[in-house]
C-alpha positions as CSV (number, residue, x, y, z in Angstrom):
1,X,119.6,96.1,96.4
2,X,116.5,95.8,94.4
3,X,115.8,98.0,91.1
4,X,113.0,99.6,93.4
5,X,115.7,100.6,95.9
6,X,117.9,101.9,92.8
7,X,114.5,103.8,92.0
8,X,114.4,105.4,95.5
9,X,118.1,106.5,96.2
10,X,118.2,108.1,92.3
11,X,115.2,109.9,93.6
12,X,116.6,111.2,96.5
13,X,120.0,112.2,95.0
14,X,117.8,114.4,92.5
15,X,115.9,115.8,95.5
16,X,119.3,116.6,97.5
17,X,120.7,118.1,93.9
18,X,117.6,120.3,93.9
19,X,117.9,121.5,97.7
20,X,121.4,122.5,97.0
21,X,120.7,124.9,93.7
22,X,117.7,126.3,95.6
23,X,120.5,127.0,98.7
24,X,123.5,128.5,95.9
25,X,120.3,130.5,94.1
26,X,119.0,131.9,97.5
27,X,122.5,133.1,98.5
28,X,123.1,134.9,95.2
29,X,119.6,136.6,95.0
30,X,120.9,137.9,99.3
31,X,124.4,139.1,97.7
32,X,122.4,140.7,94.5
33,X,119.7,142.4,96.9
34,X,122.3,143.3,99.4
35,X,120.7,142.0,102.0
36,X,123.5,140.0,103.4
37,X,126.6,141.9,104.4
38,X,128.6,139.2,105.3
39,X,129.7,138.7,101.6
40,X,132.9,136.8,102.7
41,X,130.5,134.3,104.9
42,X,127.8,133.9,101.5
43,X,130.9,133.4,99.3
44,X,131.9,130.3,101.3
45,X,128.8,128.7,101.9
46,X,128.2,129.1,97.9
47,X,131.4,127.7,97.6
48,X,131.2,125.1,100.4
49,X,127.3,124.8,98.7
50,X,128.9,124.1,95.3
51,X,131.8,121.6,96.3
52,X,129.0,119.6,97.9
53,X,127.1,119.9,94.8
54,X,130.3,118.6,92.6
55,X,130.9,115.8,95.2
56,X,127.4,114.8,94.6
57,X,127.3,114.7,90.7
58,X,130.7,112.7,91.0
59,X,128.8,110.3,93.6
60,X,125.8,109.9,90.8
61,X,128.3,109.5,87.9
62,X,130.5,106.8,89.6
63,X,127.4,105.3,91.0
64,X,125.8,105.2,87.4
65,X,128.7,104.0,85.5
66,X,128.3,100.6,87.6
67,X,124.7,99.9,87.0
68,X,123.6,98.2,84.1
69,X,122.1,100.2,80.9
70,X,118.8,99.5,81.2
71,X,118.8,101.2,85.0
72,X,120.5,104.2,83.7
73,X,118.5,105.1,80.8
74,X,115.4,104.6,83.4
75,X,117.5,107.0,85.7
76,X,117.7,109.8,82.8
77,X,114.2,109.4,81.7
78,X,112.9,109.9,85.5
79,X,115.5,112.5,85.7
80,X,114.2,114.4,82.7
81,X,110.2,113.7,84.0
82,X,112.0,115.4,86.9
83,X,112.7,118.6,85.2
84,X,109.2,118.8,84.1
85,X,107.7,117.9,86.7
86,X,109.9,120.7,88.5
87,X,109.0,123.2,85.9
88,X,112.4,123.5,85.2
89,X,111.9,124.0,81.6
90,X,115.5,125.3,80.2
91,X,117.4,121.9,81.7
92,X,115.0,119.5,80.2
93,X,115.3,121.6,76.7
94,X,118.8,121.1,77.0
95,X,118.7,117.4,77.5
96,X,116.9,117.2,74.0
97,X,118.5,115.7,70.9
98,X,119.4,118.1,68.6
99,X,117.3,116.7,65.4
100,X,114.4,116.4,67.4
101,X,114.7,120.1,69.5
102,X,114.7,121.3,65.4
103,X,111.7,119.3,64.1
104,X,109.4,119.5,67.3
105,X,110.8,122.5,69.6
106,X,112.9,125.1,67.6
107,X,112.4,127.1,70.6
108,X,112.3,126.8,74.4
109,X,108.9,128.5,74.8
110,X,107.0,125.9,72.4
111,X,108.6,123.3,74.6
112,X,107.6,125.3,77.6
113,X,103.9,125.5,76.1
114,X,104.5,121.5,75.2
115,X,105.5,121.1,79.0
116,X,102.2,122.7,80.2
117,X,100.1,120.5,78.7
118,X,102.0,117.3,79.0
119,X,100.4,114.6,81.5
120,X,101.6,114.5,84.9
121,X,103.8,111.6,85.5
122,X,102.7,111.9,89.5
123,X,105.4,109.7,91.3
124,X,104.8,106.6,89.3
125,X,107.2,105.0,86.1
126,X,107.1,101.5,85.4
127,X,109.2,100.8,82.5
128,X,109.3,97.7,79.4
129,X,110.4,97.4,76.1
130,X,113.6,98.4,76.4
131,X,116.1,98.2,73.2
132,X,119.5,99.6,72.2
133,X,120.3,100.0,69.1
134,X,124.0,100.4,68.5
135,X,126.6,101.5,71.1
136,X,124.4,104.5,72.1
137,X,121.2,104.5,71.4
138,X,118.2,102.9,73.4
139,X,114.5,103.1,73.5
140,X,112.4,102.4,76.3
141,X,108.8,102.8,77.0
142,X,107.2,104.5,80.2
143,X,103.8,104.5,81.7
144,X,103.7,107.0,83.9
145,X,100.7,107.9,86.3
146,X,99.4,108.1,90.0
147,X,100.8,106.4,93.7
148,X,98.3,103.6,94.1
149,X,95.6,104.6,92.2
150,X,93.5,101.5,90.3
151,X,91.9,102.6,87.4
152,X,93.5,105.4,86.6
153,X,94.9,106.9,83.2
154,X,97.9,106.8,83.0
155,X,100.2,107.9,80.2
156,X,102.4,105.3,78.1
157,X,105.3,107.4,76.2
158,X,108.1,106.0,74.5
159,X,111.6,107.4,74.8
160,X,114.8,107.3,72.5
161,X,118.0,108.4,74.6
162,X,121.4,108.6,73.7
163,X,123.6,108.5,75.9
164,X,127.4,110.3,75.6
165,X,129.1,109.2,78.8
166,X,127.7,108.1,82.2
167,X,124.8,110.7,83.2
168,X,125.5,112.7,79.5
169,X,122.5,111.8,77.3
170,X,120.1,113.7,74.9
171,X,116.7,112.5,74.9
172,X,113.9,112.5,72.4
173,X,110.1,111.7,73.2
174,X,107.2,109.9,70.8
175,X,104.8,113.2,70.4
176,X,101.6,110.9,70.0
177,X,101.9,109.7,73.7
178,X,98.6,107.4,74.3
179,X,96.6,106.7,77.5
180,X,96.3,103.5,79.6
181,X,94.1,101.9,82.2
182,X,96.3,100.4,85.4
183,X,96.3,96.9,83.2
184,X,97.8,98.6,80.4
185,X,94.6,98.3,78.1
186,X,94.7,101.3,75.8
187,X,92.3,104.5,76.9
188,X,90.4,106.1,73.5
């Protein structure tokens, strides 16, 4: 299996992680309305909903703890885009590093505001310069931009992750991101 087909099946666990919290979040808002009276029959599917969901971040663990550390830290920087992308604002501000949360992002609404005007990464990452330093510690440079598009802008954004345990990292971003043609020539 390629890194491209490591790309794709990452892509479609998030998506199948996504579909189950949207299922769990539509049952709780029927049990909160009271629009569902089967309470017994929501409780299990949330439940049934919820072991599936477990099963699955087990699956994405185990299956991350055997790939190599270049391919995860690509994983939980497309993971993170992901968030964004997804608008889902409060899990990517918990994903940032501590230090950098304090200096750039003291709260979630200036990252929020940050979000909202942060490029699109649109379906594409192609990574390079990737580095570790220590145990931990990696950095790893993105450009991000359209499906087949030529001469397009895309973004290039460098990324410092550190990562805890298999699929437990904290992520930090270069705030002076720049802009690149589709040959990586820099955009003024």
């Amino acid at each position: 299996m390629d890194k491209e087909q490591k790309k794709w099946i990452f892509i479609l666990i998030i998506l199948i992680l996504g579909l189950l919290n949207l299922a769990i979040l539509i049952n709780e808002i029927k049990l909160i309305k009271g629009e569902d009276k089967s309470a017994e029959v929501s409780n299990a599917v949330v439940t049934n909903a919820t072991n599936e969901l477990d099963e699955t971040t087990q699956y994405i663990q185990n299956h991350i703890k055997d790939q190599e550390e270049n391919v995860r830290v690509q994983y939980y920087v497309a993971d993170f885009l992901g968030l964004i992308e997804s608008q889902k604002y409060d899990d990517a501000y918990k994903l940032l590093n501590e230090d950098f949360k304090k200096t750039n992002f003291d709260t979630v609404e200036k990252f929020i505001d940050f979000c909202k005007i942060y490029p699109t990464t649109d379906g594409v990452c192609k990574y390079s310069d990737f580095d570790r330093i220590g145990s931990s510690v990696y950095v790893i440079t993105a450009t991000v931009g359209k499906l087949n598009t030529t001469n397009e802008k895309m973004l290039k954004q460098t990324f410092v992750v550190r990562e805890n345990d298999y699929n437990d990292y904290r992520i930090s971003l270069q705030m002076d991101y720049s802009y690149v043609d589709s040959e990586g020539n820099v955009i003024k």
